[in-house]
C-alpha positions as YAML, in Angstrom:
chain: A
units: angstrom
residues:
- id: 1
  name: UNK
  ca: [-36.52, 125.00, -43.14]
- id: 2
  name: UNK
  ca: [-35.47, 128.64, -42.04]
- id: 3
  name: UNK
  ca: [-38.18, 130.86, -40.49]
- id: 4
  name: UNK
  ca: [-38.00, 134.39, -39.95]
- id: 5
  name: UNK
  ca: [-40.68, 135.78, -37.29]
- id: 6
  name: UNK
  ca: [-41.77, 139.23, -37.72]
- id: 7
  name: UNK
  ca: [-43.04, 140.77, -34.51]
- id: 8
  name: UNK
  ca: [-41.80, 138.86, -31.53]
- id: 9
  name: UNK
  ca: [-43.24, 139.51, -28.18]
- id: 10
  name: UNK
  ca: [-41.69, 137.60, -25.24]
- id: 11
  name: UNK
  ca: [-44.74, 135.14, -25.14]
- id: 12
  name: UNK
  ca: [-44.27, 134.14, -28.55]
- id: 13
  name: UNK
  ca: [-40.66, 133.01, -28.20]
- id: 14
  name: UNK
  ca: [-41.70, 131.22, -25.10]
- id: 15
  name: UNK
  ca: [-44.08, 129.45, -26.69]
- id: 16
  name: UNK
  ca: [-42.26, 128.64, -29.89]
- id: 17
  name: UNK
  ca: [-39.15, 127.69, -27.96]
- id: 18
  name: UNK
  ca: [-40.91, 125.17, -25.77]
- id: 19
  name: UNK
  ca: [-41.91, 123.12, -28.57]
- id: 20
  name: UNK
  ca: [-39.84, 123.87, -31.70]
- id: 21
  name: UNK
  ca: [-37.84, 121.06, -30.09]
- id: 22
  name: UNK
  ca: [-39.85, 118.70, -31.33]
- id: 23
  name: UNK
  ca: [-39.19, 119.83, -35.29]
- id: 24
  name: UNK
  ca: [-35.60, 119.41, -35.60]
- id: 25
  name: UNK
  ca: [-35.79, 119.85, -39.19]
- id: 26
  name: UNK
  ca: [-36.87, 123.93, -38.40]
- id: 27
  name: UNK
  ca: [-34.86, 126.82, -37.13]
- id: 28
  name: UNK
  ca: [-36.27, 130.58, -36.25]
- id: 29
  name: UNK
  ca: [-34.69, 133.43, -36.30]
- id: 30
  name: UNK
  ca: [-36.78, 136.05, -34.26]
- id: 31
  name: UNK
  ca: [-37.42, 140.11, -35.06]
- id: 32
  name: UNK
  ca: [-38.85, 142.49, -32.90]
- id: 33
  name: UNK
  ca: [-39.87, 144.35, -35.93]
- id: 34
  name: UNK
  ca: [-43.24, 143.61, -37.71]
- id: 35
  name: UNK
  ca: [-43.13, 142.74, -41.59]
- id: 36
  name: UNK
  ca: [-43.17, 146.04, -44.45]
- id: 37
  name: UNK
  ca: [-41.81, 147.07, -47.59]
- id: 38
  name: UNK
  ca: [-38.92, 147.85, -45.48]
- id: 39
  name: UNK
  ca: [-38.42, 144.90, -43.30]
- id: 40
  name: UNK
  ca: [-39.44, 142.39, -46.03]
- id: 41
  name: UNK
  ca: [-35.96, 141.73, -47.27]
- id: 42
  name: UNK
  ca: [-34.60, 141.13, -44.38]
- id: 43
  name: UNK
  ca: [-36.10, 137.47, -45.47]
- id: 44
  name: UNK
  ca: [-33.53, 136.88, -48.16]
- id: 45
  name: UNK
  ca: [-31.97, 133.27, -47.46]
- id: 46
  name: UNK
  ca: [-35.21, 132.14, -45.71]
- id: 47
  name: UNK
  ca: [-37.37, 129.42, -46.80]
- id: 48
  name: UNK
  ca: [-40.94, 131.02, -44.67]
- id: 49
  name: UNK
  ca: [-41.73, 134.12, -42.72]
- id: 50
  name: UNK
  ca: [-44.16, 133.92, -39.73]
- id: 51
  name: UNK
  ca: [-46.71, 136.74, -39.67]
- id: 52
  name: UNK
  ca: [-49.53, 137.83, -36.80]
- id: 53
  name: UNK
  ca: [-52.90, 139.08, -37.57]
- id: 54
  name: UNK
  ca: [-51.97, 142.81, -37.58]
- id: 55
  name: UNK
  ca: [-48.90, 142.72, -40.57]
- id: 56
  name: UNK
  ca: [-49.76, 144.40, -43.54]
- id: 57
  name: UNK
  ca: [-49.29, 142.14, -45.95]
- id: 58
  name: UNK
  ca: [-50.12, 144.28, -49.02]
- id: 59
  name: UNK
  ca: [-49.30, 143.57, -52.96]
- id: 60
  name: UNK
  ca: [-45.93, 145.21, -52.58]
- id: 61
  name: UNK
  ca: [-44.74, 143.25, -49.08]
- id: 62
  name: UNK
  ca: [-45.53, 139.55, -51.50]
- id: 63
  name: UNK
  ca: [-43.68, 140.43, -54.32]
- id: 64
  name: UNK
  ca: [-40.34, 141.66, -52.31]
- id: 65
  name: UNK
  ca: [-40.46, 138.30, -50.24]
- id: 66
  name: UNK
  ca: [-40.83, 136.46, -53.46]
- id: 67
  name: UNK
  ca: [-38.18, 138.19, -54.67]
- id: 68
  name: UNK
  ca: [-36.30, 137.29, -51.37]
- id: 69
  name: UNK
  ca: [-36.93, 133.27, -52.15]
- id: 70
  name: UNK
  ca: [-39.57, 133.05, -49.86]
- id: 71
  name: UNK
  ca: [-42.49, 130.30, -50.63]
- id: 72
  name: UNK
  ca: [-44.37, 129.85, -47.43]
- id: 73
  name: UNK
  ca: [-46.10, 132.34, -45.34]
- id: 74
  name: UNK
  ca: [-47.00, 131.13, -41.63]
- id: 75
  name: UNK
  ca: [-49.95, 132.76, -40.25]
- id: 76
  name: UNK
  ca: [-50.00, 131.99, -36.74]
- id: 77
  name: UNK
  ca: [-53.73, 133.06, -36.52]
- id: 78
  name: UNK
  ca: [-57.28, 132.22, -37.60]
- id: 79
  name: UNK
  ca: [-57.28, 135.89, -39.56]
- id: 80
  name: UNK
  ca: [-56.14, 136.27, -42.92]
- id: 81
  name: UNK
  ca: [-57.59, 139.61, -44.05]
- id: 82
  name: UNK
  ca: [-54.43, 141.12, -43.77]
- id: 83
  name: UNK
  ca: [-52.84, 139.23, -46.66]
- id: 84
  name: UNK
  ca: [-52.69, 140.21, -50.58]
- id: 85
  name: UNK
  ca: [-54.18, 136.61, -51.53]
- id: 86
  name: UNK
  ca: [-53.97, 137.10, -55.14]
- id: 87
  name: UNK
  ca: [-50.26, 138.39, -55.11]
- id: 88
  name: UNK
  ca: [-49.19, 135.56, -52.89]
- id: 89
  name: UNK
  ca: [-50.92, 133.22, -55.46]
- id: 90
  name: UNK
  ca: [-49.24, 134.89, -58.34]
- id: 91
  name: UNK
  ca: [-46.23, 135.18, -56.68]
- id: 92
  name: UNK
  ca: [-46.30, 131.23, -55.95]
- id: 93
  name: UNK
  ca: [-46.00, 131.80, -52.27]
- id: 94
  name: UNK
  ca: [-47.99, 129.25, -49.97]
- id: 95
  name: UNK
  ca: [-50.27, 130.71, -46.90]
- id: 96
  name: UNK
  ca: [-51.41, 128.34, -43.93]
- id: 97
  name: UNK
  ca: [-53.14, 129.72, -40.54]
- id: 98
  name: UNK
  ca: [-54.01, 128.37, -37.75]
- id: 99
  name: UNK
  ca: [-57.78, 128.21, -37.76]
- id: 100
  name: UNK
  ca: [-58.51, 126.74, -34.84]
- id: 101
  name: UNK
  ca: [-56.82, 127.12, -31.54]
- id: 102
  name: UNK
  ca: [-58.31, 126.51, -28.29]
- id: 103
  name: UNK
  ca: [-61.83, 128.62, -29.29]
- id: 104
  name: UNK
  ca: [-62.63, 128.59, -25.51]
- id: 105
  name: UNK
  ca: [-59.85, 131.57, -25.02]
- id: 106
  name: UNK
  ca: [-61.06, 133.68, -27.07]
- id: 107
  name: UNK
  ca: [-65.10, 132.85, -26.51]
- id: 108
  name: UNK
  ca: [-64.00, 133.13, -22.21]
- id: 109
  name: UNK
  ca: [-62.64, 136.54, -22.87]
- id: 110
  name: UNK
  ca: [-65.82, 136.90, -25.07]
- id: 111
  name: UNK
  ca: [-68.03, 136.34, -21.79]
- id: 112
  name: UNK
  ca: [-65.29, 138.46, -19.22]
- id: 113
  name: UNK
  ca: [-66.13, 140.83, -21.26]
- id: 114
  name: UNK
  ca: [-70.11, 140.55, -20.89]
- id: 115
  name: UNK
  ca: [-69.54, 140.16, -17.80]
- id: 116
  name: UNK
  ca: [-67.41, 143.17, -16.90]
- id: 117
  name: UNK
  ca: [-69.42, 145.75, -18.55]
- id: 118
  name: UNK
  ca: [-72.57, 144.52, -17.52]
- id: 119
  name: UNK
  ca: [-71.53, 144.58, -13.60]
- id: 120
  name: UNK
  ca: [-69.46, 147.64, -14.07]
- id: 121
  name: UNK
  ca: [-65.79, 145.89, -12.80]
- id: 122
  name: UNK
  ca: [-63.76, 148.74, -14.75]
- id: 123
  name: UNK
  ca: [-65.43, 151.36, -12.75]
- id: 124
  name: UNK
  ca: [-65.97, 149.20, -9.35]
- id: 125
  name: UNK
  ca: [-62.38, 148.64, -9.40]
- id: 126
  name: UNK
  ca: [-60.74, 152.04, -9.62]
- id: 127
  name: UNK
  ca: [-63.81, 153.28, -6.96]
- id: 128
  name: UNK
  ca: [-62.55, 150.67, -4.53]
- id: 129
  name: UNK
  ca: [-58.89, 151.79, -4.86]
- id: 130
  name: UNK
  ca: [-59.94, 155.47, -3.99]
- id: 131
  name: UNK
  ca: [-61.72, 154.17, -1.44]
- id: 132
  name: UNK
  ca: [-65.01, 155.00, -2.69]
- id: 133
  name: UNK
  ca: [-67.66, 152.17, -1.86]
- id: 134
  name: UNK
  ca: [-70.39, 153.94, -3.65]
- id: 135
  name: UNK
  ca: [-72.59, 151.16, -5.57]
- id: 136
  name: UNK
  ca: [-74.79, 154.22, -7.49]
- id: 137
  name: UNK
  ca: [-74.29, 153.85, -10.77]
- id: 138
  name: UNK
  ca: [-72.57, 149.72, -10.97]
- id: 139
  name: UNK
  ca: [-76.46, 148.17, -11.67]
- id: 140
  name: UNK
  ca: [-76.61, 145.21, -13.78]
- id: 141
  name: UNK
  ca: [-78.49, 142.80, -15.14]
- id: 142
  name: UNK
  ca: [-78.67, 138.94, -14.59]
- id: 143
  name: UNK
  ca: [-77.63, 136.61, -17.81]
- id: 144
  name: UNK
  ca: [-79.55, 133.92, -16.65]
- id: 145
  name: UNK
  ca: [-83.10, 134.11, -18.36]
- id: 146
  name: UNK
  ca: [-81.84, 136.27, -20.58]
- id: 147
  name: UNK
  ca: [-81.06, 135.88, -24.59]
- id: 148
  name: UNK
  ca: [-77.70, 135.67, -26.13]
- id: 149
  name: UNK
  ca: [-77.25, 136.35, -29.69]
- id: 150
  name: UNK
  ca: [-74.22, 135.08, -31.67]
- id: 151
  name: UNK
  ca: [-73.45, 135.70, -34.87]
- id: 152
  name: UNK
  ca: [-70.51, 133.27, -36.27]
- id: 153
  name: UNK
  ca: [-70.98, 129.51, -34.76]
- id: 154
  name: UNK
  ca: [-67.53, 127.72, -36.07]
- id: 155
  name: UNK
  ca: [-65.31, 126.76, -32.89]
- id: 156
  name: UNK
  ca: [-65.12, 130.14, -30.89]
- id: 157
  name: UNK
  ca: [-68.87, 130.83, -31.60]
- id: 158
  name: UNK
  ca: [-69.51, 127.50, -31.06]
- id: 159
  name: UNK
  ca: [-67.91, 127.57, -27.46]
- id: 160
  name: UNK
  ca: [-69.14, 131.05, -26.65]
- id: 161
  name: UNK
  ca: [-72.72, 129.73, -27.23]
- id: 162
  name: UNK
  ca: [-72.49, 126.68, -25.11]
- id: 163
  name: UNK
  ca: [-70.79, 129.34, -22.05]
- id: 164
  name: UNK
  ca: [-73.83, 131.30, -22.75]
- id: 165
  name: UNK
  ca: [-76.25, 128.32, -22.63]
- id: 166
  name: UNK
  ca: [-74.29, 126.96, -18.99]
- id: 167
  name: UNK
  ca: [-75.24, 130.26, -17.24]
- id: 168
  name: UNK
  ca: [-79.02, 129.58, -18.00]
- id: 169
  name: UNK
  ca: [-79.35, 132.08, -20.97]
- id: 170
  name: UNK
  ca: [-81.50, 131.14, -24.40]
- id: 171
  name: UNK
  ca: [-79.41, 131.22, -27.18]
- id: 172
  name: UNK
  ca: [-79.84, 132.10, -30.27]
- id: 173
  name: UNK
  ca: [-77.54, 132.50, -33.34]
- id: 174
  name: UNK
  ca: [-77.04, 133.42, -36.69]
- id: 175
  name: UNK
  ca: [-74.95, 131.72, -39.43]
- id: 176
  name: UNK
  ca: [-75.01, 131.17, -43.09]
- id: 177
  name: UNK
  ca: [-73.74, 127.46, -42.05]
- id: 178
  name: UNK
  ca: [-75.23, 126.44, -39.30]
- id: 179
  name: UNK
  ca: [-73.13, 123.87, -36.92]
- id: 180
  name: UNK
  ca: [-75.21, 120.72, -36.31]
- id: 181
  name: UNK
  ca: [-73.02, 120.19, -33.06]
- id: 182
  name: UNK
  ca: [-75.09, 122.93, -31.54]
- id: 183
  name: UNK
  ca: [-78.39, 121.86, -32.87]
- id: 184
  name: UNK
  ca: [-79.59, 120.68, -29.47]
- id: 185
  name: UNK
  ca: [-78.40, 123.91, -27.54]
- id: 186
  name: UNK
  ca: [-79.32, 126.56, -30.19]
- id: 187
  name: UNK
  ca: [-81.88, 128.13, -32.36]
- id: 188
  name: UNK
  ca: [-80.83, 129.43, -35.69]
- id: 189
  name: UNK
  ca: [-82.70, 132.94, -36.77]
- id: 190
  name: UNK
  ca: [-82.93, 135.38, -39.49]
- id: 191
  name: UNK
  ca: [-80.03, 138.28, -38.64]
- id: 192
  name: UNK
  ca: [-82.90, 141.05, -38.36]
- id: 193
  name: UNK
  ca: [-84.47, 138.64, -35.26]
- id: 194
  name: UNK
  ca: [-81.43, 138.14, -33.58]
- id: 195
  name: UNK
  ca: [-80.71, 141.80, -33.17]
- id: 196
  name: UNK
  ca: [-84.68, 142.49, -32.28]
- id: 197
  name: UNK
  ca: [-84.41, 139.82, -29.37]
- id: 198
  name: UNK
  ca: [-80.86, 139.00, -27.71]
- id: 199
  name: UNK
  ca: [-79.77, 141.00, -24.47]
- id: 200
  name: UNK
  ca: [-76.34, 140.06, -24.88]
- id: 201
  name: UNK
  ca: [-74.86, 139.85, -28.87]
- id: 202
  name: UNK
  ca: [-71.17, 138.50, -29.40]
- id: 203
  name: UNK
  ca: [-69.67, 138.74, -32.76]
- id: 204
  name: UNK
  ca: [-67.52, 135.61, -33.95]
- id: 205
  name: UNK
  ca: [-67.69, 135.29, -37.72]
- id: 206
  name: UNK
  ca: [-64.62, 136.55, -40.14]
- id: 207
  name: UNK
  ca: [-64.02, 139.42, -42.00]
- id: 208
  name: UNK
  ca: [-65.34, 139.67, -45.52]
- id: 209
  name: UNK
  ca: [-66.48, 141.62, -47.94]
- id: 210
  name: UNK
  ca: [-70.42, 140.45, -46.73]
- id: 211
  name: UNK
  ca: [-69.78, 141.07, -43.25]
- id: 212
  name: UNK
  ca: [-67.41, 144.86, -43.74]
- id: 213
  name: UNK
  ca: [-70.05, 147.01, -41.52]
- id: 214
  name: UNK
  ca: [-72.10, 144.46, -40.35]
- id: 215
  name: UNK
  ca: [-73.36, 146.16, -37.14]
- id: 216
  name: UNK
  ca: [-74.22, 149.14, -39.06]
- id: 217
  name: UNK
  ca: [-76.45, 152.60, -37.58]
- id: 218
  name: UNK
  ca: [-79.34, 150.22, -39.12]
- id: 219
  name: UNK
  ca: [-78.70, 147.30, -36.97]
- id: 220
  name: UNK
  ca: [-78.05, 148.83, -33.81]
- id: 221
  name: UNK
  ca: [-81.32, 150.84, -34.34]
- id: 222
  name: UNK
  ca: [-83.13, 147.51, -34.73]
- id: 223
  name: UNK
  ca: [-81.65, 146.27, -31.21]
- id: 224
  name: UNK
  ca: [-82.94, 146.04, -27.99]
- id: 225
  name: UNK
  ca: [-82.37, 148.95, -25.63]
- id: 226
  name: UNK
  ca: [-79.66, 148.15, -23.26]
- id: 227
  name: UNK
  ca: [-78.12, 145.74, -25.11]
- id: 228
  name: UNK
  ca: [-74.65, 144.66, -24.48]
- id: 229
  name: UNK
  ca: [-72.31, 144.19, -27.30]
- id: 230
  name: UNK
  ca: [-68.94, 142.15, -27.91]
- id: 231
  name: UNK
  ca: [-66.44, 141.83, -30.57]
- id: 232
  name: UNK
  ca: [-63.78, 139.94, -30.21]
- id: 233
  name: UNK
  ca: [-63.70, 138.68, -34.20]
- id: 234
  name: UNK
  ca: [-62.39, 141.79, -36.42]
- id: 235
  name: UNK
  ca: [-62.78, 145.83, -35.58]
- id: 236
  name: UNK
  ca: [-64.34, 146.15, -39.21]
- id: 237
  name: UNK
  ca: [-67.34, 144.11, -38.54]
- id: 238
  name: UNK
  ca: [-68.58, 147.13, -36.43]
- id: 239
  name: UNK
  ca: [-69.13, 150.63, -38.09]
- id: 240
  name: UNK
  ca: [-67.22, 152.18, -35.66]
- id: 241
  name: UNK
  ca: [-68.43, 155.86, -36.20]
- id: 242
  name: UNK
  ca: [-72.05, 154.37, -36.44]
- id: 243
  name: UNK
  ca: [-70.93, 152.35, -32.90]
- id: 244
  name: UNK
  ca: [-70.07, 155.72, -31.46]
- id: 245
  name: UNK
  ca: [-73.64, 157.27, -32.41]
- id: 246
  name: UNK
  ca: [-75.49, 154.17, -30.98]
- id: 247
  name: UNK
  ca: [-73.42, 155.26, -27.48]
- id: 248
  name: UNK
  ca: [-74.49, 158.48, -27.23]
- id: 249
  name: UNK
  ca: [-77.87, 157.76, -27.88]
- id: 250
  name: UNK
  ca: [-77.83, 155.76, -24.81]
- id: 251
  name: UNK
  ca: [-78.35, 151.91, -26.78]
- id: 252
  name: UNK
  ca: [-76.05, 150.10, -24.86]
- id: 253
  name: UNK
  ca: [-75.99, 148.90, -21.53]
- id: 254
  name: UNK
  ca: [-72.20, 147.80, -22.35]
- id: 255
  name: UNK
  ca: [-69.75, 147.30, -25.12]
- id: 256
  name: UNK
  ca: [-66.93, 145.34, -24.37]
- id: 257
  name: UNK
  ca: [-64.23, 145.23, -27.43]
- id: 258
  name: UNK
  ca: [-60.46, 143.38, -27.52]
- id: 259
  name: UNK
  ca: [-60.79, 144.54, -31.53]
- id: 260
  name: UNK
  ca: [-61.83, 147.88, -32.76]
- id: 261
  name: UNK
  ca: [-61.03, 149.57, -36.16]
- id: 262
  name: UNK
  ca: [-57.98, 151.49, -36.80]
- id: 263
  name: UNK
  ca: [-56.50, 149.56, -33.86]
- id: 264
  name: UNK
  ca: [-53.44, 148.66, -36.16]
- id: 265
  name: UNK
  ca: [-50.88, 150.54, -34.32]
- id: 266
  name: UNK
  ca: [-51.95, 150.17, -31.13]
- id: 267
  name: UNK
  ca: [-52.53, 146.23, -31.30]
- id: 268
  name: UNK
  ca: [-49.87, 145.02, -28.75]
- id: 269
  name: UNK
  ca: [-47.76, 148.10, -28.51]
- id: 270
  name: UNK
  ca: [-46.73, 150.55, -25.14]
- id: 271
  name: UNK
  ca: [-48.47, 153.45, -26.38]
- id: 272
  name: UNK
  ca: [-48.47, 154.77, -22.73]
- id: 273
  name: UNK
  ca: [-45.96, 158.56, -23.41]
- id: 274
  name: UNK
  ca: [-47.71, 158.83, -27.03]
- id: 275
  name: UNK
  ca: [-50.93, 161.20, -28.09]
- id: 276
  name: UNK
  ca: [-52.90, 159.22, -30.15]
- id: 277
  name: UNK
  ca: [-53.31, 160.18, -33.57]
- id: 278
  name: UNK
  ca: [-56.78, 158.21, -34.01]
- id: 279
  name: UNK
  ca: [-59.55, 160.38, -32.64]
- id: 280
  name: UNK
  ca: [-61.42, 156.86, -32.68]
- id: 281
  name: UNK
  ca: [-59.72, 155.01, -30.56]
- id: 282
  name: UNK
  ca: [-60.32, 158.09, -28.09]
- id: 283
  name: UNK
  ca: [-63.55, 158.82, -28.42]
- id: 284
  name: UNK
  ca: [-64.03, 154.95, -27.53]
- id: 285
  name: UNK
  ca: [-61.85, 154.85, -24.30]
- id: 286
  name: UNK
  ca: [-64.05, 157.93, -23.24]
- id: 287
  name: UNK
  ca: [-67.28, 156.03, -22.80]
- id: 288
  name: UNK
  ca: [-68.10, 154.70, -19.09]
- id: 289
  name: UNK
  ca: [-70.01, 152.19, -20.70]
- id: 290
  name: UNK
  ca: [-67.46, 150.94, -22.89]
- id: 291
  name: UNK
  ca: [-63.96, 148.20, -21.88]
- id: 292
  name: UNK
  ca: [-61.89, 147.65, -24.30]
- id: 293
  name: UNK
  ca: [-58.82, 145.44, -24.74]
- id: 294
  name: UNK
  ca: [-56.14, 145.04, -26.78]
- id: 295
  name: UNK
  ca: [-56.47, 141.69, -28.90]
- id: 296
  name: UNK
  ca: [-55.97, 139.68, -25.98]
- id: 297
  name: UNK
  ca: [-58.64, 137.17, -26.75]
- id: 298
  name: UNK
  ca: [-56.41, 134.87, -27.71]
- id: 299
  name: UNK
  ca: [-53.86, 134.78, -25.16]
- id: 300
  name: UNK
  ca: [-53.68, 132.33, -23.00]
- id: 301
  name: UNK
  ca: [-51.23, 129.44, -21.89]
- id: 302
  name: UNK
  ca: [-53.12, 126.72, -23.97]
- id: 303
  name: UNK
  ca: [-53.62, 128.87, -27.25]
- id: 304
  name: UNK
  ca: [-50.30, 130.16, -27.26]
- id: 305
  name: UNK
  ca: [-48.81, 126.43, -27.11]
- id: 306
  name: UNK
  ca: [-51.24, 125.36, -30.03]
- id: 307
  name: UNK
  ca: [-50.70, 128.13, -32.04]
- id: 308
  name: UNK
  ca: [-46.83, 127.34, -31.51]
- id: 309
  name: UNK
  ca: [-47.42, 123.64, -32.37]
- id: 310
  name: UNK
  ca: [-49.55, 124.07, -35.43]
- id: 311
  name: UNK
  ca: [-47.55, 126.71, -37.00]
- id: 312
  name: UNK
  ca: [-44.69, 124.47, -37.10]
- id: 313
  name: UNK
  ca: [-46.77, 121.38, -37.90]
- id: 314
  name: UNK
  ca: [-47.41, 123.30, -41.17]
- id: 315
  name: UNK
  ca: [-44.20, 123.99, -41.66]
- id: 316
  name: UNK
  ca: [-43.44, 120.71, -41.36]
- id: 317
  name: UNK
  ca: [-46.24, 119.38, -43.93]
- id: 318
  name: UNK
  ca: [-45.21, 121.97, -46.53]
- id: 319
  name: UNK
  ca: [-41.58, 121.06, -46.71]
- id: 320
  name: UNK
  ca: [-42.89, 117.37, -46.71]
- id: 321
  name: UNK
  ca: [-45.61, 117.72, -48.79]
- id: 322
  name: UNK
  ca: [-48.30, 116.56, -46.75]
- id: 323
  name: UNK
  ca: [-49.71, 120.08, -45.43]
- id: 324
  name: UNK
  ca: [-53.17, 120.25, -43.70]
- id: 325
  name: UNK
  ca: [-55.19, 121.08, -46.73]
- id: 326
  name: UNK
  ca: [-57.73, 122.81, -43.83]
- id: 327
  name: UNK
  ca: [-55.24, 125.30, -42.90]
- id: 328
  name: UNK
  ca: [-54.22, 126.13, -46.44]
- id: 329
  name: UNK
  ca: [-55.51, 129.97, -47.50]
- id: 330
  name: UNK
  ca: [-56.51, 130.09, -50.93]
- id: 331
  name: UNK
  ca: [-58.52, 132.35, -52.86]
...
């Protein structure tokens, strides 16, 4: 099988190169350039294409790789809101992610997160390098006693709710499924209760059309004062202009975000020389309450190597007809 990988950073062909060793059957061919109507035939004479979680993979991006022979699309993510499902199924073309790959990455950058608005490290680290030793203004609060509210509990919730029970906090969490692996650790409660009692609220469930907006002006009105919120799921779970209101009217204690709406074009890219066209993404970054990172959650030295290792394992079971029917995307 022939892969071409759209988007290449230099930890991805690390990663893939250290184990695609171990599929002799597969070959990659790697592009710096992310997938579009433009760069799409550039997979003629491939059998897949390998995609991240920010390619647009609209109606018109299917049909041209169709049209290029290809049948598989490799997600090598848990995301797949960025793909055209129903062209891809009308176009024949297969989709597999990677659903689960080691959740405690992104659920520990979840919690450095927490942590680093809460105590103020952004700030305490550029006073300390000016050689300002001030403490006024850097007061936080302790976790321990305190309530943690997550809403998602599959893997990444999962491990971001037993960090939060380890530090001494009460968790509680809300789910339309709930996870019976948590049942001694957790308390399951209506959405409208989680937001009236948790001190700390991390977001882990996937983007839908049920949770589009689901921290809306309405739920962060119905949170706790000085609350600390964290997203490290998708940017369109949070009303971002709604977000931005709930800031200036002094909500938060902290919001710590590695995903944000309209963060497309900035998601791994050196923006540093540019002026950014998304007023959003500025008004953010001007906050002193607010961190946020660029959809790092994931990286780390284990995730990278499973992502790596499971993308090709379902290359591997599509060519051989014994795919992971768990990391198949269907409609």
């Amino acid at each position: 099988m022939k892969i071409l990988f759209y988007d290449t950073k230099p930890y991805d062909t690390e990663a893939f190169d250290a184990v695609i060793g171990d599929f002799p059957d597969i070959t990659i061919d790697y592009l710096k350039t992310d997938i579009s109507e433009k760069t799409a035939t550039l997979a003629k004479g491939y059998d897949a294409v390998c995609l991240f979680v920010a390619s647009d993979v609209s109606t018109r991006v299917v049909e041209l790789l169709s049209a290029c022979g290809v049948k598989l699309i490799l997600l090598r993510c848990a995301g797949f809101n960025n793909v055209d499902l129903e062209a891809a199924s009308r176009c024949s073309i297969t989709v597999m992610r990677v659903p689960g790959y080691a959740p405690e990455a992104v659920a520990e950058h979840a919690m450095a997160l927490a942590f680093a608005v809460n105590r103020h490290l952004h700030k305490a680290y550029i006073r300390v390098r000016e050689n300002n030793f001030s403490l006024s203004g850097l007061t936080g609060f302790n976790f321990a006693g305190k309530t943690a509210g997550i809403i998602g509990t599959g893997k990444i919730g999962a491990a971001m709710c037993r960090a939060c029970r380890g530090l001494g906090m009460k968790v509680i969490a809300y789910d339309k499924y709930e996870n019976p692996a948590l049942e001694s650790i957790v308390e399951y409660v209506p959405f409208e209760q989680l937001l009236k009692q948790s001190d700390l609220i991390s977001l882990h469930c996937p983007l839908t059309e049920e949770t589009y907006h689901l921290i809306d002006i309405e739920a962060i009105e119905r949170m706790k004062d000085g609350v600390i919120l964290v997203n490290t799921s998708r940017g369109a779970l949070i009303a971002t202009e709604d977000l931005i209101r709930g800031i200036r009217q002094h909500k938060f204690s902290g919001v710590g975000l590695d995903v944000y709406e309209e963060e497309d074009e900035n998601v791994f890219e050196n923006r540093e020389d540019d002026i950014l066209s998304s007023s959003v993404t500025a008004r953010l970054l001007s906050f002193p309450n607010v961190i946020v990172t660029s959809h790092q959650g994931f990286l780390t030295k284990e995730a990278l190597e499973a992502i790596s290792r499971t993308t090709l394992e379902n290359a591997e079971g599509f060519m051989k007809g014994t795919a992971d029917r768990a990391n198949l995307v269907t409609l």
